[in-house]
N, C-alpha and C positions, 0 to 999 in steps of 0.2 A: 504493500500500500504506500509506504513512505518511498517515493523515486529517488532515491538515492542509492550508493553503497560500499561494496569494502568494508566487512566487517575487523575491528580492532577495537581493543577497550574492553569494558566502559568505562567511561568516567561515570554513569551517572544512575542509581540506580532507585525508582520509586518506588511505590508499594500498593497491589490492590486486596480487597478486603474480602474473604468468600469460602464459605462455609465456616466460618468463627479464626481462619487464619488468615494472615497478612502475609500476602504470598510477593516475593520480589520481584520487580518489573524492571530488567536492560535495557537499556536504551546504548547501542550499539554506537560508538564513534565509523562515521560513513562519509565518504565521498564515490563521485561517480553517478552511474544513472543502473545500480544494481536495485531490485524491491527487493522490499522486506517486509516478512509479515508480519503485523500485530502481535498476534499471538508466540511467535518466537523469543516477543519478553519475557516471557513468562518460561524461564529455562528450566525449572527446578520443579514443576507442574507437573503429576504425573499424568498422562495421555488422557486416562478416563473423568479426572476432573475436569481437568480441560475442556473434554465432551461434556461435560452437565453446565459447564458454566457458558458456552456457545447455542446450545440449548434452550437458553430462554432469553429470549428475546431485549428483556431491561438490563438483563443482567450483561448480557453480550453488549450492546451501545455502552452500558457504563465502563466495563471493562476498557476499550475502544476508545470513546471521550477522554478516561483519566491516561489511556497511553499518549494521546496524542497530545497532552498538557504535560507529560513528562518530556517527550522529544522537542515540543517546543521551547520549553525551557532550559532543556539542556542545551540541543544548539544556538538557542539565544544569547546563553550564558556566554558561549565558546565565542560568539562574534561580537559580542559585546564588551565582556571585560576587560579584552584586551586594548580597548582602544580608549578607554576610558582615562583621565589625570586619577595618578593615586590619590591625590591632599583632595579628587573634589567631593562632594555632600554625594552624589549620584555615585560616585563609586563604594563608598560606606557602606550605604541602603545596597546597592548591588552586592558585594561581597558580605554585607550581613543577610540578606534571603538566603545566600546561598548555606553560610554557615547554620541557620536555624533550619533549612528545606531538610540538609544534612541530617540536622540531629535528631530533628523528627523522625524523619525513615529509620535511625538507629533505634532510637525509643522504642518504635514500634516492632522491629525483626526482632526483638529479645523475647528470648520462651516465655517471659511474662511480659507483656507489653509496659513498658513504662510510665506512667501517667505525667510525668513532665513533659511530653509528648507534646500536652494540650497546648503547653504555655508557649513550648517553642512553633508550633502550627499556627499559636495567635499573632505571636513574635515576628515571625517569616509573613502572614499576611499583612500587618501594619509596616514595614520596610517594603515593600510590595507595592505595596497605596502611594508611599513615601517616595519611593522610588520612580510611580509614572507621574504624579505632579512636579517632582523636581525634573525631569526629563521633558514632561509637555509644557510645560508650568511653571519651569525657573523657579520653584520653590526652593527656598535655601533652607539650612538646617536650626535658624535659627525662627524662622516661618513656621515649620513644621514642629517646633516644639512650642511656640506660645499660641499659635491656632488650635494646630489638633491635639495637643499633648499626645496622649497612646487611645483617642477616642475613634474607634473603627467607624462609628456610623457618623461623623463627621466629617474622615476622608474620603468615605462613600457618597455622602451628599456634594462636597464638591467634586467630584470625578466626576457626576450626574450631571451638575449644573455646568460645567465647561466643558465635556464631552458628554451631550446626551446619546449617546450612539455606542460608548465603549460599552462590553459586555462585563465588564467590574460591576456598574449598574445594579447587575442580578444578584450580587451579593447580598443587597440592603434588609432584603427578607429572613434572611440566612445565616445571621448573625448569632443568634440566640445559640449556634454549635459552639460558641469558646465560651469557656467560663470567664468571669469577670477578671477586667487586668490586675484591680484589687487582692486578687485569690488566690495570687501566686507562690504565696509562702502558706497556705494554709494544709497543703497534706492531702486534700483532696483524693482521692480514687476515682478514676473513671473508667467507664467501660471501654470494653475494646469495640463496638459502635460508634460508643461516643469518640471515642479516639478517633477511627476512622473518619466522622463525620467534620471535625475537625481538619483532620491535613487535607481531608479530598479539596475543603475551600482552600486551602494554605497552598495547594500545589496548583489549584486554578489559577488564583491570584499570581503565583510567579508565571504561569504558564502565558495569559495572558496580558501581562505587563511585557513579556518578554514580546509578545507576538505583536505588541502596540509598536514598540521601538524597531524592529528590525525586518517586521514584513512579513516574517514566516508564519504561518496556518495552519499546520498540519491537521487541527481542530475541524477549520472551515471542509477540509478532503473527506477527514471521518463522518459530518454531518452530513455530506453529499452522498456518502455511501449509504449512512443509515436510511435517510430518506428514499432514497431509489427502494434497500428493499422493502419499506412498507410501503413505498407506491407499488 
């Protein structure tokens, strides 16, 4: 599906959530015009899971949708960071998503899923937000801490109000998945749902910031395909 190839790597590895484990998803370092299938992330899968999770149909596009918010963000990452000033506010917010995107997937691959997980999936989306206002928006770092402090649905409302069209937008409902930014020392336990429901936005939000800045869509290729097969 992804028109690329050469496989080598990864650098980059996400996580989908299905039948009560967080199974890891590759995202291949490629060039070329070799495809590659979706489901080849999923290395560690054994065949007949695999079969039940293609099987039904919401579960198949989700699957799908969050690969294709992993590749976008990895290779975003890859064309992006590098051209970036170390000292500026935009490269901070970029290299902190990526630091917290990180330690999310690790929280969560551990035989007990880690509940700081949540904090870091809140952490990575609010750098995220941060990251495409400073980007489309010239927001500095010193903007982004006396407007929005660490308030999610403030950076959402403006993303809304100066890009109505970005799909960040669909976040606004969605929120209610992170526990308060208040709640981070408190001990909490969450589930591993609640977990998942958490990074799934943490890795959209990088996914698409990544896909505002540099072009790539891989998102937009998967919904063309979903759509065709329920047309």
């Amino acid at each position: 599906m992804l028109q690329q190839g050469g496989w080598v790597g990864p650098r980059f590895r996400g996580v989908f959530f299905f039948r009560d484990v967080f199974w890891r998803v590759v995202v291949p370092l490629v060039w070329g015009t070799r495809s590659i299938n979706a489901l080849d992330g999923l290395a560690v899968m054994p065949a007949q899971i695999k079969q039940r999770l293609v099987s039904v149909p919401k579960t198949r596009d989700e699957y799908l949708l969050l690969w294709a918010d992993c590749v976008d963000y990895d290779m975003g990452f890859q064309d992006l960071a590098p051209t970036l000033d170390p000292a500026s506010f935009l490269n901070e917010m970029v290299q902190s998503v990526e630091r917290e995107l990180q330690s999310t997937i690790a929280d969560l691959c551990q035989e007990r899923p880690n509940s700081n997980a949540m904090y870091s999936a809140r952490n990575c989306t609010e750098k995220a937000l941060k990251a495409f206002l400073c980007f489309h928006e010239k927001v500095t770092a010193n903007e982004a801490k006396s407007r929005f402090g660490h308030k999610l649905d403030k950076l959402i409302a403006e993303i809304a109000r100066l890009h109505p069209t970005s799909q960040l937008r669909t976040m606004a409902g969605q929120l209610d998945a992170f526990a308060p930014y208040a709640d981070r020392y408190s001990g909490r336990v969450f589930s591993r749902a609640e977990l998942w429901r958490a990074y799934r936005l943490a890795q959209f939000a990088a996914g698409e910031v990544m896909r505002s800045v540099t072009g790539r869509n891989q998102r937009a290729s998967v919904q063309e395909f979903i759509a065709g097969i329920v047309g």
